[in-house]
Structures are given as structure tokens and as C-alpha cells.
C-alpha positions as semicolon CSV with decimal commas, in nm:
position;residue;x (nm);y (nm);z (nm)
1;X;3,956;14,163;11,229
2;X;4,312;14,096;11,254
3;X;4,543;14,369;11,045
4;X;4,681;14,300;10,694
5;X;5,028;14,475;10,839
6;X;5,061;14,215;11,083
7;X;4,958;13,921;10,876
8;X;5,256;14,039;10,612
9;X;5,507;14,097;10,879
10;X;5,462;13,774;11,033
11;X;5,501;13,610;10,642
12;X;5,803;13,841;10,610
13;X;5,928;13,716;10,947
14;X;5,902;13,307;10,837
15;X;6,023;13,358;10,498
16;X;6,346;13,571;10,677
17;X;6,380;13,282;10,905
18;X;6,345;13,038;10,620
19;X;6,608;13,233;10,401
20;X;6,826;13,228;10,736
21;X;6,825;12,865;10,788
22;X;6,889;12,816;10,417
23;X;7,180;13,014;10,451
24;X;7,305;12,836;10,734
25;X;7,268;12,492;10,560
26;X;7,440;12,565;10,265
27;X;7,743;12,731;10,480
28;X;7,760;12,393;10,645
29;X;7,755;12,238;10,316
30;X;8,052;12,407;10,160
31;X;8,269;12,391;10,458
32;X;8,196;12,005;10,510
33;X;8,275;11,940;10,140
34;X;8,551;12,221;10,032
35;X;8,764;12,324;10,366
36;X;8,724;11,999;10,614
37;X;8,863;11,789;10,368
38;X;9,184;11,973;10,308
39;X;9,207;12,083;10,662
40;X;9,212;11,713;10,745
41;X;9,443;11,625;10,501
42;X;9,654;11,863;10,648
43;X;9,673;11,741;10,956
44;X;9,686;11,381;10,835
45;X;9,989;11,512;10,662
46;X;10,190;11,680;10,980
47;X;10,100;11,345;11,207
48;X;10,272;11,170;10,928
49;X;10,558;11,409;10,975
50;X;10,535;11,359;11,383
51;X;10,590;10,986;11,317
52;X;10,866;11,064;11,064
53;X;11,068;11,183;11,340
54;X;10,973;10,983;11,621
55;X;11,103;10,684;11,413
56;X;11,376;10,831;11,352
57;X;11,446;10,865;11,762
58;X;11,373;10,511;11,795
59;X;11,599;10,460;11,490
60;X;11,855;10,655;11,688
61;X;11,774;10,473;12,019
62;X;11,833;10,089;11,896
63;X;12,192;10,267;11,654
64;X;12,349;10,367;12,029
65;X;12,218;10,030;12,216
66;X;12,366;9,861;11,923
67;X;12,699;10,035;11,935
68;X;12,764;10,073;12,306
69;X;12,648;9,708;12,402
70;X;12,493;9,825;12,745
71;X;12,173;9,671;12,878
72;X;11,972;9,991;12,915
73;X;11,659;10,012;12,824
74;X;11,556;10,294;12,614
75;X;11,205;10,451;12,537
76;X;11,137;10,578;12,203
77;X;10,723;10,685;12,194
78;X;10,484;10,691;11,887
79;X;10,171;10,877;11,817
80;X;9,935;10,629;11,690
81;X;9,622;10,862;11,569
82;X;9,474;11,211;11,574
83;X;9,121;11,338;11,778
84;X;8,863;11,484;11,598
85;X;8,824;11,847;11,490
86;X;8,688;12,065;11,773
87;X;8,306;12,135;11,702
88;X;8,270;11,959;11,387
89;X;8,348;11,627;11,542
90;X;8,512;11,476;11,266
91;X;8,887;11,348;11,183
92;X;8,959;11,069;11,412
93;X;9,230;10,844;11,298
94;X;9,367;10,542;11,392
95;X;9,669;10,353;11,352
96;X;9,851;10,050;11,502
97;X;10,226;9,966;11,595
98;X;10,353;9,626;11,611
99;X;10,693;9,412;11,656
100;X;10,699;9,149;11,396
101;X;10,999;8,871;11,411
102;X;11,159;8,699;11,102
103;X;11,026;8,977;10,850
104;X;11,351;8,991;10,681
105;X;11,616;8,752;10,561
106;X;11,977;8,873;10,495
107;X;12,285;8,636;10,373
108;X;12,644;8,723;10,355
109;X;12,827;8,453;10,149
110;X;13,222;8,349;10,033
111;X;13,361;8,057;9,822
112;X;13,339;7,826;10,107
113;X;13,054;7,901;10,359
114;X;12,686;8,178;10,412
115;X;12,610;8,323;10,702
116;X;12,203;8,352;10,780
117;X;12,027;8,594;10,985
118;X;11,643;8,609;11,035
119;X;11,589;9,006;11,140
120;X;11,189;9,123;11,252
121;X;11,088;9,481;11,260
122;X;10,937;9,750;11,419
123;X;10,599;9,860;11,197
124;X;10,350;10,164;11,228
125;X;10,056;10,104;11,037
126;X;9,827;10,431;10,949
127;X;9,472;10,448;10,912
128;X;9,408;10,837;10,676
129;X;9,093;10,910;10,522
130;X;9,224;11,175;10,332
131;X;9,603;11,245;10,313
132;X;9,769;10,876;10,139
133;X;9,814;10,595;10,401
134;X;10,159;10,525;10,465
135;X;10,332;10,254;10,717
136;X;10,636;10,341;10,911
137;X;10,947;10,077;10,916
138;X;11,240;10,005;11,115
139;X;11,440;9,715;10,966
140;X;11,762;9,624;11,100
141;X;11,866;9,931;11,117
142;X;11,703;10,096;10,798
143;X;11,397;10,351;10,814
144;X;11,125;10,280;10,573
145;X;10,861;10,453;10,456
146;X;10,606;10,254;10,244
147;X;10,328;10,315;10,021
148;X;10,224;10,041;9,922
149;X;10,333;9,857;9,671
150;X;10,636;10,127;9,652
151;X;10,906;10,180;9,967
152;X;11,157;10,437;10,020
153;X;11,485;10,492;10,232
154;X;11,476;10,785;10,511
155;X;11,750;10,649;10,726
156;X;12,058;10,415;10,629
157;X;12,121;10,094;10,832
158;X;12,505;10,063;10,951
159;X;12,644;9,954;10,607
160;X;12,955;10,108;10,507
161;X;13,229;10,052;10,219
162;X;13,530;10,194;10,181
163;X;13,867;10,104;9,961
164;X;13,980;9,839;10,289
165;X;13,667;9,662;10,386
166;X;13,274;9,648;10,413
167;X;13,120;9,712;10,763
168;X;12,754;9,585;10,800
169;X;12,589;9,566;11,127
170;X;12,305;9,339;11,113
171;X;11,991;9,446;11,398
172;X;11,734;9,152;11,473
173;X;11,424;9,331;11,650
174;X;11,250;9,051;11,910
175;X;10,987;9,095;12,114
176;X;10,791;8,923;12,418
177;X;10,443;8,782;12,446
178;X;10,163;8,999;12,487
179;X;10,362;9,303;12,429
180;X;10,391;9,330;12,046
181;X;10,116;9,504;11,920
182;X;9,904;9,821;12,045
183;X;9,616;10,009;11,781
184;X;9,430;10,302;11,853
185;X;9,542;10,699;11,839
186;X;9,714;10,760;12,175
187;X;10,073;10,750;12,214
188;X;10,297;10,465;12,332
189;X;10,634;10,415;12,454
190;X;10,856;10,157;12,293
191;X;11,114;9,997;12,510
192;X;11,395;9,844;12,333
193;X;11,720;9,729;12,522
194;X;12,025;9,538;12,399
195;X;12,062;9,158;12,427
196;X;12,351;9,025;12,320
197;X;12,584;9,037;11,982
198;X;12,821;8,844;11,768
199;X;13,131;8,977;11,554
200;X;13,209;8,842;11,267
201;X;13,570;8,985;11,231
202;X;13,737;8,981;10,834
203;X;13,497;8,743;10,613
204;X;13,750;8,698;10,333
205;X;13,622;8,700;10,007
206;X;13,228;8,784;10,014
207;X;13,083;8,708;9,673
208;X;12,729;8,815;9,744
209;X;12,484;9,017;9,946
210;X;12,151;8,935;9,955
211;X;11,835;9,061;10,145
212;X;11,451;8,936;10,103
213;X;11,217;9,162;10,212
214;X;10,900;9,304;10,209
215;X;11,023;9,634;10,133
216;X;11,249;9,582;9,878
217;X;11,318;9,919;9,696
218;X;11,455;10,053;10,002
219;X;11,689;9,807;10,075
220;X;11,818;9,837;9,717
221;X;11,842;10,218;9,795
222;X;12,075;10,133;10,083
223;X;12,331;9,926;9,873
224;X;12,322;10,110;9,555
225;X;12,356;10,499;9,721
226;X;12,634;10,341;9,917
227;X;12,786;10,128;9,696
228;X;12,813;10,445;9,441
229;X;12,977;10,713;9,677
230;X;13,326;10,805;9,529
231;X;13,518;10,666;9,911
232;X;13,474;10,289;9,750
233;X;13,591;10,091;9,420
234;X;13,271;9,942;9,402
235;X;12,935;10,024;9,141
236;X;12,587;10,044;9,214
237;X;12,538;9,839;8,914
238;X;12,632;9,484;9,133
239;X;12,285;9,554;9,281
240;X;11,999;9,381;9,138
241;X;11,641;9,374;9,225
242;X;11,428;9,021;9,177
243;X;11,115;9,046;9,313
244;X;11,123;9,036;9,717
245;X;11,494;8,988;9,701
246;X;11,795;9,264;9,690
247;X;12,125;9,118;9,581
248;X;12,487;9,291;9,603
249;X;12,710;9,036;9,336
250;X;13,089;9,113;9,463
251;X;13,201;8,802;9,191
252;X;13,363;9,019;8,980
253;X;13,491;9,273;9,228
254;X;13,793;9,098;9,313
255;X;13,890;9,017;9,739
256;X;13,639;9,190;9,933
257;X;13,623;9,142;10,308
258;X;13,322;9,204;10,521
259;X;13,315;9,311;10,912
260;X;13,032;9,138;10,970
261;X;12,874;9,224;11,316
262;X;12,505;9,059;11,467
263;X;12,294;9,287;11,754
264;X;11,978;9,116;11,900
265;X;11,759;9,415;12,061
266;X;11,473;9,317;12,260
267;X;11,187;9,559;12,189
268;X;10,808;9,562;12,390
269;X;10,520;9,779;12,360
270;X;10,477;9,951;12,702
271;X;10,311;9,945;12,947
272;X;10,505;9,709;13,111
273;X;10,837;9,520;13,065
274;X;10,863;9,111;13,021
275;X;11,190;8,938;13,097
């Protein structure tokens, strides 16, 4: 006959085990549903942040290239994604970096003649879950941060005005074949080297600025924060925003001339380098 103290141990034991399990679960539960999330936000957030600043060293990179005129090539690198949470195996991201050409139109005009200029750009794309997605921009000189449908300014392009003149150097990002676009979460160098560039010494008489753009509450950020510092005669109210299009009306400003200058910087996606 077996004994009634081991029959209600061994019931004891299960339901302990049972309990146990239980326990376990629901511990797995509520850190899956109230801590992961936020602890992956968190770090969504501060990869954001990394690719804040390594923007702004490629930002920095293609502003020296584009003053100094050398044909060096420079390496600027961005972190594309994140790995997953040890243990938990969760919080992979991916993103994706590309070199687009002819994103961005910008005209300088006078009484009597425009000049054109096609620009392209250098674009990190992210791919959160949980903190807001956000792309990364470098045209012609101006850092971008977007959230779609909104943009904002983080870095100024080389546009100056002062009581004498306006100085605006105009950046056109090319690329080569095959060497434009890279997705995934590792990180990758950009290359970007000078090409070639064109001054445009003393435009007399500019009677308009005007950019069209993807991005286009940044770029009237740029003219209207400049255009209201207290070192020019100018008003940020002679900047107007239509749509895609940014436009800087000097009519009624009086003689205004423009050093106009144009940088071509050839940028790849490593590894590798195409001539």
C-alpha cells in the first residue's frame, strides 16, 4: 500500500513546479511587453544619435574637399543597423545608405541671365520598430534630418550674407555604377573625393534664390536663420515656401551680388573605388 505522505508530497511537488513555471511565464511576459520595448527604443534612439554625428564627419569631410580643391579621397563611415539583444534575441535593425544624383535643383538668377545646377545627395534610410524612423541627409552641403513629411536643419550649407556680398557654395554629390547603394546593419565607409569646380566671381544684381527639393523646410531654415542674423541688411521675410520649392526674392532688396562658387564631389560606397 503506497503511503498517503508520499502521495501528497509528490502533489505538493507538481503543483510547486506548476506554480514555478507559472511564475516564470508571466516574468517573461512582463519583461517582453513593459522593459524590451523601451530598452529598444533606447537604443534605437542612441544609433540615431551615432548617425547624427557620423554625418556630420562626412558633412565635415566633403566642407574641406570642397574648400581646399585637392583630389584626396576621404572616408567618412556609417552604421547602418543594430544586433539583437543578447539572450532575448530580439532588436535587429536595418537600414540602407545610398547616393542619389539630381535630387535637388537650385537657381541663382539677375535681370539678364539664371544659372542651373542639378545637386544629388547622400541618404541614410532607417528601419526602427520602436523609436520614430528617421532618414539622414546630406544636400549640397546642408545636413538633414527628416521625418517624414517634416525636415529639419542640423548643419548649414556654405551660404553666407553679409552687408558686401552673398557667398553660396553649391556641392553636387555623384556617384559611380554599382557603388551607390549598400542596406543591412554593418558599417560602411563612404569615399568621397573632389572633382573639379567652377567660380562664379560677382553675379551683379541677383533677384532670386530658389531651391526645389524634397526636403524643403530645411532648406527654408538655411535662408531664413541666415538671412535674419543682424551682420546683413536683408529679412527672413524674402523667403517663401511653395510646396517642393524654397525661394529667396532679392527684387526689392536693391544691388545684391552673389559669389557664386560650383564643387562636383565624387562619392562611392566602399568596398572598392571606380574611376
Amino acid at each position: 500500500m503506497r503511503n498517503i505522505n508520499d502521495s501528497d508530497e509528490a502533489v505538493v511537488g507538481i503543483v510547486i513546479t506548476v506554480l514555478l513555471i507559472g511564475l516564470a511565464l508571466s516574468i517573461v511576459v512582463m519583461v517582453n511587453t513593459a522593459f524590451v520595448p523601451q530598452w529598444l527604443e533606447e537604443i534605437e534612439a542612441a544609433h540615431m544619435e551615432d548617425v547624427s554625428g557620423q554625418f556630420a564627419q562626412l558633412k565635415y569631410a566633403t566642407d574641406i574637399q570642397s574648400t581646399l580643391k585637392q583630389r584626396t579621397a576621404i572616408s567618412s563611415s556609417v552604421t547602418l543597423g543594430i544586433n539583437n539583444l543578447p539572450i532575448l534575441s530580439k532588436g535587429r535593425t536595418y537600414g540602407s545608405l545610398s547616393i542619389q544624383e539630381n535630387e535637388c535643383s537650385i537657381t541663382i538668377e539677375n535681370e539678364t541671365d539664371s544659372w542651373d545646377f542639378d545637386v544629388g545627395n547622400i541618404k541614410f534610410s532607417s528601419g526602427n520598430s520602436y523609436f520614430v524612423r528617421q532618414d539622414y541627409i546630406l544636400e549640397s552641403g546642408t545636413l538633414i534630418v527628416s521625418q517624414h513629411p517634416n525636415s529639419m536643419m542640423i548643419g548649414k550649407p556654405m551660404f553666407l550674407a553679409d552687408y558686401s556680398k552673398i557667398t553660396f557654395t553649391i556641392i553636387n554629390t555623384t556617384t559611380s555604377v554599382g557603388k551607390s547603394f549598400v542596406s543591412g546593419q554593418s558599417t560602411y565607409p563612404i569615399h568621397t573625393e573632389y572633382i573639379q569646380s567652377t567660380t562664379y566671381a560677382s553675379i551683379k544684381n541677383i533677384t532670386k534664390i530658389s531651391v526645389v527639393t524634397e526636403y524643403p523646410t530645411a532648406w527654408y531654415a538655411v535662408f531664413e536663420n541666415t538671412l535674419m542674423q543682424s551682420t546683413n541688411p536683408y529679412s527672413g521675410d524674402i523667403v517663401s515656401l511653395f510646396g517642393n520649392t524654397v525661394e529667396v526674392d532679392f527684387s526689392s532688396e536693391g544691388a545684391n551680388t552673389c559669389d557664386l562658387k560650383y564643387v562636383e564631389i565624387l562619392a562611392q560606397i566602399a568596398p572598392g573605388w571606380v574611376e
